[in-house]
PLY file of the C-alpha trace (Angstrom):
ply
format ascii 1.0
element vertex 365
property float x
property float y
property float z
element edge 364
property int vertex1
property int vertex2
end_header
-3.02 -1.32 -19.44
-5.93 1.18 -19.69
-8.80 -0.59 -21.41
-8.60 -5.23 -22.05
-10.32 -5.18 -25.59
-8.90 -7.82 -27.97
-6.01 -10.47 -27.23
-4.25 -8.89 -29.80
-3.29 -5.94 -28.74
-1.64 -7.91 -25.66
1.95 -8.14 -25.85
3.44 -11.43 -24.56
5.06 -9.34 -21.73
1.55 -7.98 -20.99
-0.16 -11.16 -21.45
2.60 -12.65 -18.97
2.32 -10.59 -16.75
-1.59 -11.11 -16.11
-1.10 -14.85 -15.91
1.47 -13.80 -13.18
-0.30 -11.34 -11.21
-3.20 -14.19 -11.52
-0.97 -16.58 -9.82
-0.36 -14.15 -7.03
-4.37 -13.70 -6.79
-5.21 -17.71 -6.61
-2.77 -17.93 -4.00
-4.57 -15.38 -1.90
-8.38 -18.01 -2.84
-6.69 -20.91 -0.87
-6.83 -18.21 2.47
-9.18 -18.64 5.41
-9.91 -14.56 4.79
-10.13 -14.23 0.63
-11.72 -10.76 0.49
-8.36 -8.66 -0.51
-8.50 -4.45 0.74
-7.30 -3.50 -2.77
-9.90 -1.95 -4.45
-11.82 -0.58 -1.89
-13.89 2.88 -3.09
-14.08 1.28 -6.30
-17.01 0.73 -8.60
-17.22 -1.64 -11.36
-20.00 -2.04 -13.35
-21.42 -5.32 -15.45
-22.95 -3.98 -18.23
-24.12 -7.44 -19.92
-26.42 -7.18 -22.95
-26.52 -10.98 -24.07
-27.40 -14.03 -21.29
-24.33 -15.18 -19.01
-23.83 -17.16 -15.83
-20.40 -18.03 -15.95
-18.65 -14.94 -16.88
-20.61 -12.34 -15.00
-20.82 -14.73 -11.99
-16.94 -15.03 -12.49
-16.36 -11.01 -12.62
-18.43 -10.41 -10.01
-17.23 -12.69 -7.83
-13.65 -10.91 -9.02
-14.52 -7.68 -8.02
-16.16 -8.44 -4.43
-13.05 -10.19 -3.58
-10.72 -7.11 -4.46
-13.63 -5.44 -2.43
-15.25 -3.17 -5.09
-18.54 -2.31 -5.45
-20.07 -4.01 -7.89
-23.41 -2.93 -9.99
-25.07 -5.60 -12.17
-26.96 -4.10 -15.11
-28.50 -6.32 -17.57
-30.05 -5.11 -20.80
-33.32 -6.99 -19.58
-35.24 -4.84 -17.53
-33.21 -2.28 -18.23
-33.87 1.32 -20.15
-32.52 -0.60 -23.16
-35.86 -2.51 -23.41
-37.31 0.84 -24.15
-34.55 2.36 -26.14
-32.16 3.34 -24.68
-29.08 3.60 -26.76
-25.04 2.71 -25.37
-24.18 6.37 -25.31
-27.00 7.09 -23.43
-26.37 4.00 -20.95
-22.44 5.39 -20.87
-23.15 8.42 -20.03
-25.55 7.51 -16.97
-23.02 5.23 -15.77
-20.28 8.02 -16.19
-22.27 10.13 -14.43
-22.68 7.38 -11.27
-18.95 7.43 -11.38
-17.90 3.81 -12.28
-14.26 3.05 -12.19
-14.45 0.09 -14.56
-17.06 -1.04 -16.91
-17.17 -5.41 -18.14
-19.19 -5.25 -21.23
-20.61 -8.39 -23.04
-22.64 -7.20 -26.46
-23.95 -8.89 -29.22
-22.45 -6.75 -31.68
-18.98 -6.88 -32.21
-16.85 -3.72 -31.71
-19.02 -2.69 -29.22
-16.45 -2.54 -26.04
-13.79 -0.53 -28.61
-16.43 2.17 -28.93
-17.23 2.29 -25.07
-13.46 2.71 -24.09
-12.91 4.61 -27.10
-15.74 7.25 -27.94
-15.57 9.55 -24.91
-18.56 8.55 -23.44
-16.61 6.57 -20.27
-13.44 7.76 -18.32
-13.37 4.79 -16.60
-11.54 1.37 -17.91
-13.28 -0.77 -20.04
-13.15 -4.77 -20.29
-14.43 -7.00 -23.15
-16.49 -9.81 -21.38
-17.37 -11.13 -25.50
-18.78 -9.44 -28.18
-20.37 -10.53 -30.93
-18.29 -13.25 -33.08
-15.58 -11.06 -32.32
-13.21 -11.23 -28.95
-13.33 -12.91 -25.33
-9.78 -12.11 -24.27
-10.28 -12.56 -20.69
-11.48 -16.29 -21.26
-8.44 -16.35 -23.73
-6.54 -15.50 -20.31
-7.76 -17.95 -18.24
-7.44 -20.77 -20.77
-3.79 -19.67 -20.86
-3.43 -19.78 -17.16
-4.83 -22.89 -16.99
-2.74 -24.57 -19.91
0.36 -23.01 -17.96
-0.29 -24.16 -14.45
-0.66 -27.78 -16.68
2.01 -27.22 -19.23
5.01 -25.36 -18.25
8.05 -26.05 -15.38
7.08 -29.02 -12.76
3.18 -28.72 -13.98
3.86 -31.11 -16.78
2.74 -34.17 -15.35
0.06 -36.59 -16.18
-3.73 -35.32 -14.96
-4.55 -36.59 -12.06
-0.83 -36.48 -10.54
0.44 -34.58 -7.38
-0.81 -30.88 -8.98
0.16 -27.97 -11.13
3.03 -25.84 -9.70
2.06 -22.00 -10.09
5.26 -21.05 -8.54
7.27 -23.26 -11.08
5.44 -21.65 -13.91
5.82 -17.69 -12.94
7.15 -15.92 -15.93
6.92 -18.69 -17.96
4.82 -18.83 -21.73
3.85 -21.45 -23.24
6.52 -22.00 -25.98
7.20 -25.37 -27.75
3.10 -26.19 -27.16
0.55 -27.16 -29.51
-2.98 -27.04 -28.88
-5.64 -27.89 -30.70
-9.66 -25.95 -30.74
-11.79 -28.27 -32.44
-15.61 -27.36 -33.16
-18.02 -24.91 -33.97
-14.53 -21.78 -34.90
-16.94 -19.95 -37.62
-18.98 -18.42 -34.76
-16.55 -18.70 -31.75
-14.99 -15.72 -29.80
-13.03 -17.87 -27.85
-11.64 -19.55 -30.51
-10.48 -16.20 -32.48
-9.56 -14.89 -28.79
-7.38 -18.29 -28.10
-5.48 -18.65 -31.60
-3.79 -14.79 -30.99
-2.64 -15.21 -27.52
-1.51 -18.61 -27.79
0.66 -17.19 -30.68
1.94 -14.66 -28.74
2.58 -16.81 -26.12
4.71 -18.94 -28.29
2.25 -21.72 -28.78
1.21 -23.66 -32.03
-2.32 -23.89 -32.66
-4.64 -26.16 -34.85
-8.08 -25.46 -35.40
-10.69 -28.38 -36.41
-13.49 -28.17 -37.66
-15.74 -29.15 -40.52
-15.18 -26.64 -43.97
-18.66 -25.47 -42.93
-17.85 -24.01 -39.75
-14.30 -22.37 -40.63
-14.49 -18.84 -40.81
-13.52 -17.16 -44.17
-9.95 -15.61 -44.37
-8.95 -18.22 -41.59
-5.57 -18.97 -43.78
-4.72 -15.43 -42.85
-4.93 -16.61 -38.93
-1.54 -17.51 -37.25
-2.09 -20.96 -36.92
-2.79 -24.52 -39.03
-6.02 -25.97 -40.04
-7.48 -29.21 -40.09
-10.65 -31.40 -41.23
-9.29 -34.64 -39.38
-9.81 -34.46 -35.74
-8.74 -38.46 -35.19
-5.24 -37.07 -37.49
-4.28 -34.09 -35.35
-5.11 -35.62 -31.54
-2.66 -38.56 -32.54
-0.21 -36.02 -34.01
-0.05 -36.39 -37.33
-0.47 -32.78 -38.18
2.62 -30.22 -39.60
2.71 -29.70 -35.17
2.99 -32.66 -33.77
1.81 -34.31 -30.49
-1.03 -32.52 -29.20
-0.63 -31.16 -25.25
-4.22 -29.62 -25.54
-7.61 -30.22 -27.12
-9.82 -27.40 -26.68
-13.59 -28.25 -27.48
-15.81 -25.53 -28.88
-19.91 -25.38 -28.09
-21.45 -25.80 -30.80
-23.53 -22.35 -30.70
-27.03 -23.22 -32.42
-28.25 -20.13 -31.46
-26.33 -18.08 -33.83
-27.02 -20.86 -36.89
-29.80 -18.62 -38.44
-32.45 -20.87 -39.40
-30.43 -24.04 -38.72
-33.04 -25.42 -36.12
-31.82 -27.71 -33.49
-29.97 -29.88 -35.58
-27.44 -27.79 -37.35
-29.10 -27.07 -40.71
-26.76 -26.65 -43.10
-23.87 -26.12 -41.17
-24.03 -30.26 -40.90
-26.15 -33.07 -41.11
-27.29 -33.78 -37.95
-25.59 -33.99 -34.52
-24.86 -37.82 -34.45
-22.84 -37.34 -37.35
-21.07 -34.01 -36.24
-20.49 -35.91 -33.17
-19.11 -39.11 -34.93
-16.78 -36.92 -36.94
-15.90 -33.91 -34.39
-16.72 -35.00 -30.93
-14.61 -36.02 -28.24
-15.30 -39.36 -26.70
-12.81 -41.81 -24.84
-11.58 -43.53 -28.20
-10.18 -40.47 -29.15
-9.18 -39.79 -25.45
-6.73 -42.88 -25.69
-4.94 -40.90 -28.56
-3.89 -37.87 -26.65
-0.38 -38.28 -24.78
-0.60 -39.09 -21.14
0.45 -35.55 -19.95
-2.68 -33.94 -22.37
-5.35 -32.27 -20.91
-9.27 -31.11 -22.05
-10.68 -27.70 -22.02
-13.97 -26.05 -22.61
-14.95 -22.78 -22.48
-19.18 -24.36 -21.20
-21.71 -24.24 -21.21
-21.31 -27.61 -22.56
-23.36 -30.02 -24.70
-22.89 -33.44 -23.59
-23.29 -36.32 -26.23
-22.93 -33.50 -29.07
-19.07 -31.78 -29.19
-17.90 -34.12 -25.99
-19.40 -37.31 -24.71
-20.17 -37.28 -20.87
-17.33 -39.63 -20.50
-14.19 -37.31 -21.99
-15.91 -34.49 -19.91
-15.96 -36.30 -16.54
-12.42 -37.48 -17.22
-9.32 -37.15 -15.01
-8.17 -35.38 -18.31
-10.78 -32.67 -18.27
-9.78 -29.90 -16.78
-13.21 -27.92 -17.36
-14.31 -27.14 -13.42
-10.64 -25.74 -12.75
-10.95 -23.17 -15.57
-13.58 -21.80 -13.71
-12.09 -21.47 -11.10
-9.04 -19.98 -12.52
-11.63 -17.57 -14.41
-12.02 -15.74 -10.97
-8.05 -15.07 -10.35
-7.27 -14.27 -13.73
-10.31 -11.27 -13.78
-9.11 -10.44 -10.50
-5.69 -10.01 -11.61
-7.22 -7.92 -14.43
-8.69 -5.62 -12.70
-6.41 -5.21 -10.40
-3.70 -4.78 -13.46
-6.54 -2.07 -14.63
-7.79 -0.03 -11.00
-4.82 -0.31 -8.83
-2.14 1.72 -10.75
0.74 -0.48 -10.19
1.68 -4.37 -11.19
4.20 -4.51 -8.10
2.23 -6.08 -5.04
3.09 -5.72 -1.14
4.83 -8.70 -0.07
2.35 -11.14 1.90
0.76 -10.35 5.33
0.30 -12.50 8.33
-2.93 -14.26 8.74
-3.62 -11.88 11.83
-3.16 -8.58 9.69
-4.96 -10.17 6.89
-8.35 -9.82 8.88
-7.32 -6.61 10.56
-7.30 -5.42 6.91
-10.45 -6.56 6.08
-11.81 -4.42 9.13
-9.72 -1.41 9.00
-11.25 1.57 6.31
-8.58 1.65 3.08
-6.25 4.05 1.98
-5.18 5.35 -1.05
-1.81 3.33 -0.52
-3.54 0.43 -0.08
-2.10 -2.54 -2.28
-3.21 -6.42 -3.01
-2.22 -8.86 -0.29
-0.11 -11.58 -1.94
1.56 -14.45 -1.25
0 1
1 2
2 3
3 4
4 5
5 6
6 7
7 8
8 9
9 10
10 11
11 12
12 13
13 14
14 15
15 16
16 17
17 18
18 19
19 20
20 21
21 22
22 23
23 24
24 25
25 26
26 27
27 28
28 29
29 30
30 31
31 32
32 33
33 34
34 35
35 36
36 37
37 38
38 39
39 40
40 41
41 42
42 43
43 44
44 45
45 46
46 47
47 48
48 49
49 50
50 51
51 52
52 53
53 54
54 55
55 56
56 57
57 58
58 59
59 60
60 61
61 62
62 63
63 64
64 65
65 66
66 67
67 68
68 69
69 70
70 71
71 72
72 73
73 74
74 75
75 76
76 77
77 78
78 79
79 80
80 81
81 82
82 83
83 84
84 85
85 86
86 87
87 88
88 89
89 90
90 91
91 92
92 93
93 94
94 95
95 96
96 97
97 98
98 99
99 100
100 101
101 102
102 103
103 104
104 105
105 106
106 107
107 108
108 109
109 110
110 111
111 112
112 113
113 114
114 115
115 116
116 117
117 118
118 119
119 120
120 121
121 122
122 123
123 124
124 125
125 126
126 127
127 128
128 129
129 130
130 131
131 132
132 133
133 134
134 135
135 136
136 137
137 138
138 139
139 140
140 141
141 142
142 143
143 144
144 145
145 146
146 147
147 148
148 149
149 150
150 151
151 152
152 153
153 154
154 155
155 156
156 157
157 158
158 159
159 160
160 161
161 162
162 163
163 164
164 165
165 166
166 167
167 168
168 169
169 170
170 171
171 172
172 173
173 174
174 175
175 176
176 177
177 178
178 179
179 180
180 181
181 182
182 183
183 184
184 185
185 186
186 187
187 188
188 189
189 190
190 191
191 192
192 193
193 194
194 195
195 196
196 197
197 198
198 199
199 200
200 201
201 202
202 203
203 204
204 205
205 206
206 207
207 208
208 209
209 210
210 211
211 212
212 213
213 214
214 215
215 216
216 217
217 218
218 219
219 220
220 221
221 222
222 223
223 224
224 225
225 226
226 227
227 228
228 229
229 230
230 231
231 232
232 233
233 234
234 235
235 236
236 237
237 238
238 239
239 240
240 241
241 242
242 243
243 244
244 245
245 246
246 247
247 248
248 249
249 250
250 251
251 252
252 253
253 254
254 255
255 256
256 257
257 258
258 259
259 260
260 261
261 262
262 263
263 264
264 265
265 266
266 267
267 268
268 269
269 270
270 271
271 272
272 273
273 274
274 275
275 276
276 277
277 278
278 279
279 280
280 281
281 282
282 283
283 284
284 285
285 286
286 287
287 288
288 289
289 290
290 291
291 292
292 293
293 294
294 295
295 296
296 297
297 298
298 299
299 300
300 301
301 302
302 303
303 304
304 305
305 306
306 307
307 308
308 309
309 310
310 311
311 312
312 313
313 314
314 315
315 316
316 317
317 318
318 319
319 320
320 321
321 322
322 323
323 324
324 325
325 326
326 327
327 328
328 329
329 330
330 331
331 332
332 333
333 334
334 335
335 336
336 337
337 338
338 339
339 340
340 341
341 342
342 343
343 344
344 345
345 346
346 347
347 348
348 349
349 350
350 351
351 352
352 353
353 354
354 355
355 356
356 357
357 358
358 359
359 360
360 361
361 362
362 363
363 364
């Protein structure tokens, strides 16, 4: 891979092969030493130019464990409060000699034209833009759903634990999952249908007629207006191994107020009609499990109760957010996708001590 852009220009051996190289990477978080020699005299660059906590927390967090430098730029404070125009910002941080640049923009495209316009030589990841693509949340959904979903991780929540090793290789084939919520204005939810096609799974989206997107027919999956319907598995796919719950995103409902405007009602009924609670819980199959991309709103797409449940597994993709974007950038910087075998605890911290390299490779288990 040179540039992450859009989950649909993954292929499901590329796509597979990042959920892979992210199992190698969580297996290296559970170490007393987690800082990892790899990308040492590297410099990646957040260049965030819309409000985030989780993903550039998550990224940055990626890169300082790989041991890259990391530079946080935010379009507050920034030049770009005066001006300043994306070119302009490329070129400066061409000229500073990043290696890899996350970009989160409000207008869609934006990333393609970074990684594609000449500006940059260095790699370029989509961290969200616009209403268009989040692939790396895409990603770590995935990872997540596998760890759950596929070989001996197919167990009711709550049981003895995923089994990473179990699911290496593995896609997610035979699985239907279903993204209920606010679709018309989600990345993640355009990002999620396309690689859980590739990755062999069926997908249903939910959502009121209001907030599907135009031209969603043309998408490769099945839609619904019936949450209740799909969760029990009514739908043309079956029993449901994943609900997915979109934010409702009020911010980009122009003139819709707090409530929703025209989009709906208000939120009591959105949530009586769309929300997740622990009557619709007790539909899902025992061996289901509950994502969310957050922030969320309690009480308004998912009721305090389905979010605290043994069911959710909300925190973990978080988690799993840091070894997938460290598997991407590694995937991205490091030139190869064929890891030294693991190192003793002992040479572990003599790595972390000794100056890198250029043969220098990812510790993994």
């Amino acid at each position: 891979m040179r540039h992450l852009l859009s989950t649909q220009e993954l292929a499901r051996e590329d796509a597979v092969r990042v959920l892979d190289a992210a199992a190698q990477m969580a297996a290296t978080q559970s170490r007393e030493i987690k800082k990892l020699p790899t990308l040492r005299g590297r410099t990646v660059v957040n260049l965030f130019y819309e409000d985030s906590t989780r993903t550039r927390i998550s990224f940055e967090t990626a890169a300082k464990r790989l041991s890259a430098d990391v530079i946080n730029f935010s379009a507050k404070g920034s030049s770009v409060s005066k001006g300043e125009s994306l070119k302009d910002t490329a070129l400066t941080l061409r000229a500073m000699g990043a290696d890899a640049v996350v970009v989160r923009h409000q207008a869609s495209g934006a990333p393609h034209l970074l990684a594609h316009a000449g500006w940059l030589d260095a790699a370029v990841v989509n961290a969200g833009d616009g209403m268009h693509q989040h692939p790396t949340q895409a990603l770590l959904d995935a990872y997540t759903l596998r760890r759950h979903l596929s070989g001996t991780g197919l167990a009711a929540p709550g049981a003895s634990g995923p089994d990473d090793a179990a699911a290496l290789g593995a896609d997610l084939a035979g699985r239907h999952v279903a993204i209920v919520g606010d679709v018309l204005h989600s990345r993640v939810a355009r990002s999620n249908v396309h690689l859980l096609h590739t990755l062999g799974a069926d997908v249903t989206l939910v959502a009121p007629p209001t907030l599907m997107p135009v031209g969603v027919e043309t998408w490769p999956c099945a839609v619904s207006y019936d949450l209740d319907a799909t969760l029990a598995g009514h739908g043309p796919h079956g029993t449901t191994d994943a609900v997915m719950m979109l934010r409702v995103q009020r911010e980009r409902m122009s003139g819709a107020g707090a409530g929703g405007g025209a989009f709906f009602p208000n939120p009591l009924e959105y949530s009586r009609k769309y929300g997740l609670d622990a009557r619709r819980l007790d539909l899902l199959d025992p061996h289901a499990v509950v994502l969310h991309p957050g922030p969320m709103n309690r009480g308004l797409e998912i009721s305090a109760q389905a979010a605290d449940s043994p069911r959710a597994v909300i925190v973990e993709q978080v988690a799993n957010g840091v070894a997938v974007r460290m598997a991407v950038l590694y995937l991205l910087l490091a030139g190869s996708d064929e890891p030294e075998p693991a190192a003793p605890p002992h040479a572990a911290r003599a790595a972390a001590s000794t100056p890198s390299t250029s043969s220098e490779r990812v510790v993994t288990p």
